[in-house]
N, C-alpha and C positions, 0 to 999 in steps of 0.2 A: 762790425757787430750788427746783428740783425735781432730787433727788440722785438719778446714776444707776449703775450697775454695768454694767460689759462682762461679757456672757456668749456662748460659741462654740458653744452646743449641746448636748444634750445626750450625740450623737457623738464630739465630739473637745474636750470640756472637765471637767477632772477639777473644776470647784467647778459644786456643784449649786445647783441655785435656793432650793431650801428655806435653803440656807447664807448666800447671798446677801441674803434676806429677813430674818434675824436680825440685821444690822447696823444699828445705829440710824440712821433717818433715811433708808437707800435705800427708796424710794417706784417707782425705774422698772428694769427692767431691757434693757438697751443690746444689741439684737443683730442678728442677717441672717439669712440663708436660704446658710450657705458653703460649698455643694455644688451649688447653680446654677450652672453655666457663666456666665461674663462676654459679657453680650449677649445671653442667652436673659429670655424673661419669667418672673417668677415665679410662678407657678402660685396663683389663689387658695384651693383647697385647702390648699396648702402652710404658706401665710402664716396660714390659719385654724389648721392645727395647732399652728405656734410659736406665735400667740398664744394660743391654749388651753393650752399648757405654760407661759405665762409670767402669764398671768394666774391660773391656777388655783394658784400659788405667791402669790397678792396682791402681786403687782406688775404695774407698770403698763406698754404696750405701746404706746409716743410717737414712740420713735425709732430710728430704724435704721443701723447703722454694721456695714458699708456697703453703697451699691450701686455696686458698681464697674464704672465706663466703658470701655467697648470700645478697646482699641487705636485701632480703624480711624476713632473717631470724634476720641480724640486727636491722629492722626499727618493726618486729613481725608481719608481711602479713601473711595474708589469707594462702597464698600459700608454707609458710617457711615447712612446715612437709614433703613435699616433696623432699624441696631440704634439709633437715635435712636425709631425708632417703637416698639419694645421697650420702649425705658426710658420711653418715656412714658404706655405700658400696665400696666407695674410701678408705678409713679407713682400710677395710678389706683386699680390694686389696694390697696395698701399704704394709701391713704385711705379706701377703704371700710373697711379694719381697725381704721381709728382712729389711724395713725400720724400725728404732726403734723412731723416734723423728716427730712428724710433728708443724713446725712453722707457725702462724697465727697471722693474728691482727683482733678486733674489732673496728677500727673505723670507722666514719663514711665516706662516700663520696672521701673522699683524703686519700690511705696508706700511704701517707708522704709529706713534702710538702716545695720547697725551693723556693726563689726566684730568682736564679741566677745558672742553671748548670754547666759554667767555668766562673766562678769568678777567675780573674787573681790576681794571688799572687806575690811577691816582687821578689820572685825568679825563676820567667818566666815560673811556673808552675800554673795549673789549678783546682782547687775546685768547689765540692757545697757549694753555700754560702745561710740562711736568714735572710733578712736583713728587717726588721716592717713597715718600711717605703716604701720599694718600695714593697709592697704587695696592688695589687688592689683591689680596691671596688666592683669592678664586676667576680664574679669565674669564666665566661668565657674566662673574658682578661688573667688570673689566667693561664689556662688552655692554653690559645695559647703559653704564654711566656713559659709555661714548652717543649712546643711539638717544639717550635721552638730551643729550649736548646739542644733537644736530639740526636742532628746529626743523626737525622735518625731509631734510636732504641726505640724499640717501649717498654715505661719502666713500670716496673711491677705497676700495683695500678693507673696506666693512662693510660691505652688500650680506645684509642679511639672509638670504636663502645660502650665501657659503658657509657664514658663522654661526647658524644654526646648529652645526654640526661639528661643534669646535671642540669636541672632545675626541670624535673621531679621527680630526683634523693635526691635534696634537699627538694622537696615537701613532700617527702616520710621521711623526718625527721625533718616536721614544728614543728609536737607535742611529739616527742622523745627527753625528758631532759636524764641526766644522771643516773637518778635513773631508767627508763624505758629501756636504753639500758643495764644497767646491769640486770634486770631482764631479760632480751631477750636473754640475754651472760646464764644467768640462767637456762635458758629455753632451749637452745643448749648445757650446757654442760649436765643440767644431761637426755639429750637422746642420747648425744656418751659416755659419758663416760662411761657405759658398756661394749660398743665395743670396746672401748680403752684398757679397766680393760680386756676382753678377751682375745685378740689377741696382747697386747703387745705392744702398743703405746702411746706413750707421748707426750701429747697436750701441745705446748709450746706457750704463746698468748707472742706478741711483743708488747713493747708499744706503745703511740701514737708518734706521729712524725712529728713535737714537742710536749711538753709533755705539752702544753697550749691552752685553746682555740681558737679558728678560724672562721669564718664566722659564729660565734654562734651556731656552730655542739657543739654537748656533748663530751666529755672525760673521760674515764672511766680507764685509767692506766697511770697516770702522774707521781706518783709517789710511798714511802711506803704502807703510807696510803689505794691508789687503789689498790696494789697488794694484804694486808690483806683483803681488802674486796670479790676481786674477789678467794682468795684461801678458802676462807668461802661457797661458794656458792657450791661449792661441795669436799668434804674433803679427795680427794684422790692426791696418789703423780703423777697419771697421769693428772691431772689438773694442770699443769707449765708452769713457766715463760721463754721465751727468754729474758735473762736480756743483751740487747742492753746498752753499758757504753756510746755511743755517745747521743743516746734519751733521756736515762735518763737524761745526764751529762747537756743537751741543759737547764734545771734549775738548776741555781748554790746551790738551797735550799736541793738538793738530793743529800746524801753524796752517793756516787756507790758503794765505797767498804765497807761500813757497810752495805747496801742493798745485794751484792754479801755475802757475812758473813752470811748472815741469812738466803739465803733462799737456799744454798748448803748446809749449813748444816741442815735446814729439807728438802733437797731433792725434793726441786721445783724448782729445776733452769738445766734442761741439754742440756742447748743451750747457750753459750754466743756471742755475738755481740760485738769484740775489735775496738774500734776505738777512737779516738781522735779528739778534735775540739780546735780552738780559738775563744775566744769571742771577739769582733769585736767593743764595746766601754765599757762605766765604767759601765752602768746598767747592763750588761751584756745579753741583750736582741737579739743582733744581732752577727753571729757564722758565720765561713765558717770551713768547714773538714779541717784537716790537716796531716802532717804525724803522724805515731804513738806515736812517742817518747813524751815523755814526756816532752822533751825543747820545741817541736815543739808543743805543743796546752796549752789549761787550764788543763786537764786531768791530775791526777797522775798517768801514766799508771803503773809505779813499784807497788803503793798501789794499785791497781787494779790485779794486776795480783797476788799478796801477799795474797791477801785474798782468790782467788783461790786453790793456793801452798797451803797455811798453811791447810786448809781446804779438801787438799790431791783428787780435784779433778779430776774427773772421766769422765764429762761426754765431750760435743763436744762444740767445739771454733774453730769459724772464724773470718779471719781481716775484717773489712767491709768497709765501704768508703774511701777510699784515694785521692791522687792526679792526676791529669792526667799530667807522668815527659816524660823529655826525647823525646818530640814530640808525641808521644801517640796521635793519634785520634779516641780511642777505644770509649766505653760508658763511659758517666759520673759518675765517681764516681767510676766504676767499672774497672778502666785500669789493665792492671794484674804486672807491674812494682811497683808501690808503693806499692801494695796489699803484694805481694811478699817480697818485703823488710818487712812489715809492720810483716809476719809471721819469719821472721829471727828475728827481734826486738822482738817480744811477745816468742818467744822459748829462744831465750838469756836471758831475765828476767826469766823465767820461770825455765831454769837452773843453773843460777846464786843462786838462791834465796831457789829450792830446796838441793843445795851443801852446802850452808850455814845453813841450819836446824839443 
């Protein structure tokens, strides 16, 4: 297993790499180019600089989260083969750099979506929480209550100059159900996936987030079920899952570590997402992040990381959402204290559990 840490730049993230690098056990640091326009290539200058700021910190430069997909190739525009050609120029670049993983989502309109970025917890610390009820009926009120959340940090999957325009946005997915956008997810994978099968990169799609409908957008990776479908649509092992244990975990009806079980061992899973949540009343509908431990949310994070061990994985794992402790007024979600701890905890299971085999 090769432990990794999300980092935003050195623009628009207050935890630095050399900080990063002092955590025992991170080996890779997790990150993009988040000032690219969606649809543009990435510049291989560009890609050489990040990795000279992340390598020259001794960490390693594997995987990239994210490169995020064009609208128009989501919603199946006119104009998708273009930026399909794009992404598979970016594709190319990013493997001469050495990256071996690239992280993606297909959904619609929202990469993820909370209602409350610090959600105060019992113990004077701070979460994302969503919560059904205080979710508006209008996506722009949606949209201001996220921007106003974010102290400032401009967060990935709600870059303001795209959602500006988020009626359009919508428009562009009146007549797109779920069987349409999987066909479209179809239609982009089998024209990288050559490029991938080439040069040595693995398409890792994330899922939704939440893994349930939303202002009547479709959903295409909620659960089992959509992962079978979407690893059908092109039958290679660079067509992979990032198997996120908090998205999935957001429905109580998706067991995680028989999900993690099956698809490490056919080799579509080389990205995981650790994280933990509590569910917030008895239907189980409303979560805030929590710490990783397994006291600390609904999560079994031991069986979780169990099925990884026994399974003798190999490929790359980062903590993902935690708390914002200790006064932290980093990003949400992203402080590098709970994170940190969160990789002390997932490596203690991890060697606990491989000593005991």
């Amino acid at each position: 297993m090769k432990m990794g840490f999300r980092w935003f730049g050195e623009q628009n993230d207050p935890v630095q790499l050399a900080e990063i690098r002092q955590i025992p056990g991170v080996s890779q640091a997790v990150t993009a180019l988040y000032d690219v326009p969606v649809g543009q290539v990435w510049p291989k200058d560009r890609i050489a600089q990040l990795k000279q700021a992340v390598t020259s910190a001794g960490l390693g430069f594997e995987v990239i989260e994210s490169v995020n997909v064009h609208d128009d190739i989501k919603t199946g525009q006119s104009g998708r083969d273009q930026y399909i050609e794009n992404y598979q120029q970016t594709i190319k670049n990013l493997a001469e750099a050495g990256v071996k993983v690239i992280c993606y989502n297909f959904m619609p309109v929202f990469d993820w979506l909370r209602t409350d970025l610090t959600y105060q917890l019992p113990d004077g610390s701070n979460a994302m929480a969503y919560q059904p009820e205080m979710l508006p009926d209008d996506p722009n009120e949606l949209i201001h209550q996220i921007m106003s959340g974010s102290k400032g940090f401009e967060m990935p999957g709600w870059e303001p100059e795209r959602l500006a325009h988020v009626q359009q946005l919508f428009a562009k997915y009146r007549h797109v159900d779920a069987d349409q956008l999987r066909a479209n997810l179809k239609y982009f994978l089998d024209a990288i996936m050559p490029t991938c099968e080439k040069y040595d990169v693995r398409m890792a799609m994330h899922p939704d987030d939440p893994p349930f409908l939303l202002f009547g957008l479709p959903r295409i990776y909620k659960n089992r079920d959509d992962m079978l479908k979407i690893e059908q649509l092109y039958e290679s092992p660079y067509n992979a899952f990032t198997i996120c244990t908090g998205s999935l975990g957001e429905n109580p009806q998706n067991d995680v570590p028989a999900i993690i079980r099956e698809f490490v061992q056919k080799d579509r899973a080389p990205f995981i997402h650790a994280r933990n949540i509590r569910f917030m009343n008895q239907t189980k509908t409303a979560f805030h992040e929590s710490a990783h431990l397994s006291s600390a949310g609904s999560l079994d994070m031991y069986e979780i990381v169990k099925a990884l061990a026994d399974n003798d994985y190999e490929g790359y794992l980062r903590p993902d959402h935690g708390r914002n402790i200790w006064g932290e007024q980093g990003r949400p979600g992203y402080g590098l204290y709970d994170r940190a701890l969160g990789v002390t905890y997932l490596n203690g299971l991890w060697e606990a559990i491989r000593k005991n085999q």
